[in-house]
N, C-alpha and C positions, 0 to 999 in steps of 0.2 A: 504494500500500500504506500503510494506516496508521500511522502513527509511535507504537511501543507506550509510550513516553516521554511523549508528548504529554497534557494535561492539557483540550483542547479535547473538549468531550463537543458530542452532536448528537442530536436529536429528545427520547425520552421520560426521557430520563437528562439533559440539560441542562435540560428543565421541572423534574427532581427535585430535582438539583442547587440550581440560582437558587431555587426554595421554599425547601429547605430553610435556606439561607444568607441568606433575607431572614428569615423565621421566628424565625432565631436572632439576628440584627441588631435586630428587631422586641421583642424576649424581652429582650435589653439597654435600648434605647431607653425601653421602655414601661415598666419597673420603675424608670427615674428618675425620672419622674415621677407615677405611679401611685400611690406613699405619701403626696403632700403630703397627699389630702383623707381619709385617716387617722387624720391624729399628732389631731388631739383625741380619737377614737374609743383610741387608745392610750395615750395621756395617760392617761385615764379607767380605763383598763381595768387598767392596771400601776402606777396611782400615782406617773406621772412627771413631773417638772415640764415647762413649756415649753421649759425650754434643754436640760433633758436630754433630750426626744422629737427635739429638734431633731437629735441624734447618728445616726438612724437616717438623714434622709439625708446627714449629713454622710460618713461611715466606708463607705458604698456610693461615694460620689464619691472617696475617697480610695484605697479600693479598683482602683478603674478605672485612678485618674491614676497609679497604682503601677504597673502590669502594662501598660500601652500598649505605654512604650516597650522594653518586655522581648519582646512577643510574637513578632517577625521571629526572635530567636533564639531562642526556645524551639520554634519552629517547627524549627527547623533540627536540635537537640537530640534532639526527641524522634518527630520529622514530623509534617506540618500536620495529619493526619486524625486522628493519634492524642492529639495537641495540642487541635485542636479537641473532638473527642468527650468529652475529661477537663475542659475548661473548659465543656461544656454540663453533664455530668452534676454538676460541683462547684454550678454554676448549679443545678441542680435541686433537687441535697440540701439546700442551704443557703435555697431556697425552703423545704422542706417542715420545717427547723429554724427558720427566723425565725418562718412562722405557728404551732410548736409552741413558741416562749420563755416562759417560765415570768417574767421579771422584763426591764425595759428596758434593762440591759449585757448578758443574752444575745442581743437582738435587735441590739441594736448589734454584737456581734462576726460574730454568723451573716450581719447584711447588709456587713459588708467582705467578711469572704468570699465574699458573694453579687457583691462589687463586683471582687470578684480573677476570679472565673470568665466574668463579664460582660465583664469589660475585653477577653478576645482575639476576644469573638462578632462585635463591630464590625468592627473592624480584620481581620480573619482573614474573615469573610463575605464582605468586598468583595473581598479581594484573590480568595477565591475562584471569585464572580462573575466577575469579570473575565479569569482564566484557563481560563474554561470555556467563550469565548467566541471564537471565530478574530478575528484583528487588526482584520478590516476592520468588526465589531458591534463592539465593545468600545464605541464610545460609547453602544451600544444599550442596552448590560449596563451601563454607566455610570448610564445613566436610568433603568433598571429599581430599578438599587439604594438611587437617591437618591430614589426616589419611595417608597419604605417608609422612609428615613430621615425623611423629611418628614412620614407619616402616624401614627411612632411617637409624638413628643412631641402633635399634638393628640388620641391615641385614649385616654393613661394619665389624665388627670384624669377624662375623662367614665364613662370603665371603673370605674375604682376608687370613684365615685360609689355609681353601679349596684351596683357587689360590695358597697359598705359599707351599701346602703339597705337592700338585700332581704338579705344574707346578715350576713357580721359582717369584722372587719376581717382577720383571719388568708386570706381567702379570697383576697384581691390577691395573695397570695404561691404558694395552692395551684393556682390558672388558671398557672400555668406548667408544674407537674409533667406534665401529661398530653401536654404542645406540647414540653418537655423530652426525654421517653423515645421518644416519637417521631419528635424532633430526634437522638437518640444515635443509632437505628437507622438512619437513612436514612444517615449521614452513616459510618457504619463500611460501609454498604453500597456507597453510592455515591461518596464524595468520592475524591478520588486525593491523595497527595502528591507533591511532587515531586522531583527527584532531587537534595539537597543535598550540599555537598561537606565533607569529612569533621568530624565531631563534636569540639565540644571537650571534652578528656578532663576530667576532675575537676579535677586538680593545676593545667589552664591554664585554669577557669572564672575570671572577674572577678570575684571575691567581692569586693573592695571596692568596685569599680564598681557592683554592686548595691545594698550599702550606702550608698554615697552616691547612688544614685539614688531610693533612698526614702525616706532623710533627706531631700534636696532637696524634690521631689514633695508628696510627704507632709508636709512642713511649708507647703508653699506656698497647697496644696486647704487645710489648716487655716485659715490666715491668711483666704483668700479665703473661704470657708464661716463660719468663726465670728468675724472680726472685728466687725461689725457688732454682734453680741451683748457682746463684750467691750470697747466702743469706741475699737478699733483699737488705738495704741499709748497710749495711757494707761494702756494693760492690762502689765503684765507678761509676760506668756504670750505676747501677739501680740508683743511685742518680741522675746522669746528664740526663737521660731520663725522670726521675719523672719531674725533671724543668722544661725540654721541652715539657712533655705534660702539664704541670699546663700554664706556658708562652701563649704556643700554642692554649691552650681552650680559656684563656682572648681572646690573639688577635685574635683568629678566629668568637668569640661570636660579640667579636669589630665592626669588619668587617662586617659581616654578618646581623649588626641590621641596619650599615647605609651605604653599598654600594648599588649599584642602583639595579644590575641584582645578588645578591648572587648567590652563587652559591649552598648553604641550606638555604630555606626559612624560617628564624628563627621566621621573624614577626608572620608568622599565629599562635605563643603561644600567641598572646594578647588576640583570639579567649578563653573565658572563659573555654567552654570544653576542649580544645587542651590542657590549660595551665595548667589542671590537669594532665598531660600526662608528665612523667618524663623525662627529658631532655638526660636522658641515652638511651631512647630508640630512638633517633637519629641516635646514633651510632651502 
């Protein structure tokens, strides 16, 4: 008998499934690098200079590195289908507002937010892959997954060519909308959540711990994004941001080793394996 619990899908509904969750994996991948061959075409178009066109992908990647390590528990929060379907549809809106910005800081704000909604389709596609799969494929579903991770980064420079040759630049952003809406649908129809143990109420949410995770984060994607432009610490800015992420990591590690509900479950490094597991890759 079935286990009605169980997250293992089989035949025409595991095909739907793994599309849909590589589509959406594909839809993040592909939109990081799909604007580099652009920014002149925008430059141009909005009267921007070089370091400020540069912001659009900067605020996309900071975006992301915001929202990673949040995803596991917003999953939990709000469940994973309805989690997932609100960071595709944020993804989508904030497509069809970056290619409608009127000036180059609306486009920068609509692509963090494009970079907020983005951030759980990776992370949250695989893991779903992977739970749709009985134990003994899972390395199947493992290869399935890494082969659209693989084909994302070379498909966005040669795509977003194409869309800027024959069309105009706003269109890298509207080829999402239509893979989007029918990314929501599949995914209210067919994904399943799973059965989380009880919610954190408001009063015991980490709200510092969030705080300090996108202080950290978020200064850190800066430094590594714009130092080069601002030549590193001769700059000002990169200096004050380096404090802030070095400050930021202490007290968020602080935090996170001895508040009740963290908001990144730091403790499971005491697990001996885990603790082989470099603390970079958190973020």
């Amino acid at each position: 008998m079935e286990d009605q619990n169980s997250l293992v899908e089989y035949g025409f509904r595991r095909f739907i499934v793994t599309l849909t969750a590589i589509v959406c994996a594909l839809l993040e991948i592909v939109d990081t690098t799909i604007v580099n061959v652009a920014l002149n075409d925008m430059k141009g178009n909005m009267g921007a200079t070089l370091s400020e066109v540069g912001w659009v992908i900067t605020a996309y990647a900071i975006g992301n590195v915001i929202i990673v390590p949040m995803t596991s528990w917003l999953s939990q929060q709000f469940g994973r289908r309805n989690y997932f379907a609100f960071s595709i549809a944020l993804f989508t809106v904030c497509s069809f507002l970056c290619g409608n910005a009127t000036n180059i800081w609306e486009l920068v704000a609509f692509r963090f937010l494009q970079g907020v909604g983005g951030g759980a389709l990776l992370v949250t596609s695989q893991t779903i892959i992977t739970e749709s799969y009985p134990a003994e494929k899972r390395g199947m579903a493992q290869a399935i997954y890494g082969l659209g991770v693989i084909v994302g980064p070379t498909l966005g420079p040669p795509l977003g060519g194409y869309i800027v040759d024959n069309f105009s630049w706003p269109y890298i952003f509207y080829i999402n909308i239509p893979l989007g809406i029918i990314a929501i649908l599949l995914t209210l129809q067919f994904i399943k959540s799973p059965k989380y143990a009880a919610k954190t109420s408001t009063r015991e949410i980490d709200w510092l711990g969030i705080f300090l995770l996108t202080v950290t984060v978020g200064s850190l994607q800066f430094i590594l994004e714009r130092g080069h432009e601002e030549d590193w610490f001769t700059s000002p800015v990169i200096s004050i941001f380096t404090a802030l992420a070095v400050f930021g990591l202490f007290f968020f590690i602080w935090r996170e080793l001895t508040y009740k509900n963290p908001i990144v479950e730091l403790r499971v490094l005491k697990n001996g394996n885990l603790g082989l597991v470099p603390v970079c890759h958190l973020f």
